[in-house]
N, C-alpha and C positions, 0 to 999 in steps of 0.2 A: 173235436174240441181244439180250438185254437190258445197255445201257451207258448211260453217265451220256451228258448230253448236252455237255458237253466233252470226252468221250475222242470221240465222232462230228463233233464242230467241228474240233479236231486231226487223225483221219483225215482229212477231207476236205482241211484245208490241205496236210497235210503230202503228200496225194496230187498237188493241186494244181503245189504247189511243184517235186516230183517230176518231176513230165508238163514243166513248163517250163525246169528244168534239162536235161531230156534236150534238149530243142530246143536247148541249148549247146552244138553238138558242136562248133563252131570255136574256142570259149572253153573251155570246159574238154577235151578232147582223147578219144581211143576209148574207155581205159581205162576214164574217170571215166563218158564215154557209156552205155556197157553195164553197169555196177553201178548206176548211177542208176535206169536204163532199167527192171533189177527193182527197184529199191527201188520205182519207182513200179505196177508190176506187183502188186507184192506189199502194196502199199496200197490196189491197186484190189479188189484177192481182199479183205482185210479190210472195206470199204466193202459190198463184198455180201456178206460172213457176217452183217454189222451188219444187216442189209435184208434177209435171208431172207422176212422175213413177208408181204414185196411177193412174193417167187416163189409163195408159197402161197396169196396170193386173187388170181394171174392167171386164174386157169379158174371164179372165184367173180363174181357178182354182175354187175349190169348194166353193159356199154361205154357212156359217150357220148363224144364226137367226144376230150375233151380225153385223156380215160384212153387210147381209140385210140392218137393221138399221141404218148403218153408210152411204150406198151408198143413200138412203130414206133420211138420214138427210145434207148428200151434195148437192144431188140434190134439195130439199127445198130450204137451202145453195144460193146456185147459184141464183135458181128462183127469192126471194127476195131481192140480190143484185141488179138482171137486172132491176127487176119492180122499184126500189128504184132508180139507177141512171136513169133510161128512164124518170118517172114522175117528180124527180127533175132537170133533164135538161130544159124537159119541163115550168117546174114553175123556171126555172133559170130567175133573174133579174138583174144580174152582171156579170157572164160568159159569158153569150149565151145571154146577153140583145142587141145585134146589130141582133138578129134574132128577136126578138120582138113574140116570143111564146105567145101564150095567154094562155096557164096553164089553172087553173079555181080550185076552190072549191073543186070538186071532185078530180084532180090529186091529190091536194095538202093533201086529208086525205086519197087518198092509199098511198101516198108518205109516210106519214107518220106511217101506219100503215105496209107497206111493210120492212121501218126501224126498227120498233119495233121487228117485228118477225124476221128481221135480227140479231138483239140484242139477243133473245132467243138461235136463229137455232148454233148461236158464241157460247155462252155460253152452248148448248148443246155439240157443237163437243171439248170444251176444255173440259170439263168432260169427255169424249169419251179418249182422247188422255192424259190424266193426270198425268199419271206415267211415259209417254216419256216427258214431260213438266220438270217434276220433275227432270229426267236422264239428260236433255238439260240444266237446271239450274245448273247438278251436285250437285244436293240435292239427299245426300245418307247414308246408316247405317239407323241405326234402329230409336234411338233418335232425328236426325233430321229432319226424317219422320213425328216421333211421333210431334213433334214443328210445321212443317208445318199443319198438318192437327188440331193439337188445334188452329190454326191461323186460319186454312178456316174455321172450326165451330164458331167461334168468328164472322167474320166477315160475314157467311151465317147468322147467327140469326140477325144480323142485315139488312141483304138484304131481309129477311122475311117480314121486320118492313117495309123499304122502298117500296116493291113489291106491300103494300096495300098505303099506304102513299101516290105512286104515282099514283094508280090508274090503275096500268098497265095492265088488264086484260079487261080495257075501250080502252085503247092505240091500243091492242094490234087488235080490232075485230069492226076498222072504227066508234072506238066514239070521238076519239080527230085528228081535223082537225091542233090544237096548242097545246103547251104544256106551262103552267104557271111554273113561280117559283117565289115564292114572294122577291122581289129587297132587304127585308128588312133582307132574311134570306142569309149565309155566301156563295160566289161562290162555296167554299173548301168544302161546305157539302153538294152539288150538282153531284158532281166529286165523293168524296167517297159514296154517298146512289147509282149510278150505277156499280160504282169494286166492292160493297158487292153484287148486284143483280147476278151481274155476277158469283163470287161467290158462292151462292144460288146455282143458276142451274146448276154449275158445280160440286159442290158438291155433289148434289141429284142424279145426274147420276154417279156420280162415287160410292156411296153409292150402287144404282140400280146395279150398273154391279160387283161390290163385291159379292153382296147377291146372284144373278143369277151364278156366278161363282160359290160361295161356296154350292149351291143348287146343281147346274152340276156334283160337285164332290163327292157330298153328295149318 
């Protein structure tokens, strides 16, 4: 599918945004949880109608180690979208509440743990793809490279902080069936400790794939 390269900067934020509103479920509450949940669903299906042309030369032309990697982390990708909207259908109680599913326990902490490493698998392929991110923003020359990326170190060290803060390596391997935020602490600084996570692991792979290029050429 051919589109301007700002309606694919907007999907992607708008997907973004999406994926980390639904991590609100103590802030914003079920209802909002599960309409969110497809809005972001339904931004990720757009994201891939956009990208078709990626499914059509996976069976085309030579692997090396990095293309591997990236078909490995689509397909993860994918996997944990499907387990995420199946189990949250499932445990749907406002959508899909005239089916009267009975979810249970267990859905409800792969649901959530299917989300989390969705959160990661995101935040991995935008690291993956970072310098066409940069090219789609039309962030270009030398100094406002040099600008963006003192921004992303600023704000990975802070998604450092939050990455332990929230516990997410509990989230991420079926130890949290809920996730807490204490009521007393600001919504706004809920929203920004996940852009810095995201952050975090976008950075670190795109750091990873620097070093390995400059190794390659080395």
């Amino acid at each position: 599918m051919r589109v301007s390269p700002r309606f694919r900067v907007f999907v992607d934020i708008a997907m973004i945004c999406f994926m980390v509103c639904a991590f609100a479920f103590r802030i914003t509450g079920d209802f909002a949880h599960e309409w969110i949940g497809l809005c972001a669903v339904f931004a990720f299906i757009v994201h891939n109608a956009i990208n078709l042309t990626w499914y059509a030369r996976t069976f085309s032309g030579r692997y090396n180690a990095r293309r591997i990697i990236a078909l490995l982390v689509n397909t993860t990708l994918a996997l944990s979208a499907l387990i995420m909207l199946v189990t949250g259908l499932m445990n749907s109680r406002h959508v899909l509440a005239f089916l009267e599913l009975s979810g249970g326990m267990e859905l409800r902490q792969l649901h959530t743990s299917a989300a989390y490493w969705l959160f990661v698998l995101v935040s991995i392929h935008l690291g993956m793809h970072w310098d066409g991110v940069l090219a789609m923003c039309r962030i270009k020359g030398r100094k406002p490279i040099i600008v963006a990326d003192i921004l992303s170190f600023i704000l990975a060290a802070g998604g450092a902080y939050f990455f332990v803060e929230r516990d997410m390596f509990s989230k991420l391997f079926l130890g949290y069936s809920f996730d807490f935020w204490d009521p007393s602490r600001p919504p706004s600084l809920f929203f920004f400790a996940y852009v810095c996570m995201i952050v975090l692991i976008a950075f670190i792979v795109r750091i990873v794939l620097k070093f390995c290029s400059w190794l390659k050429k080395r």
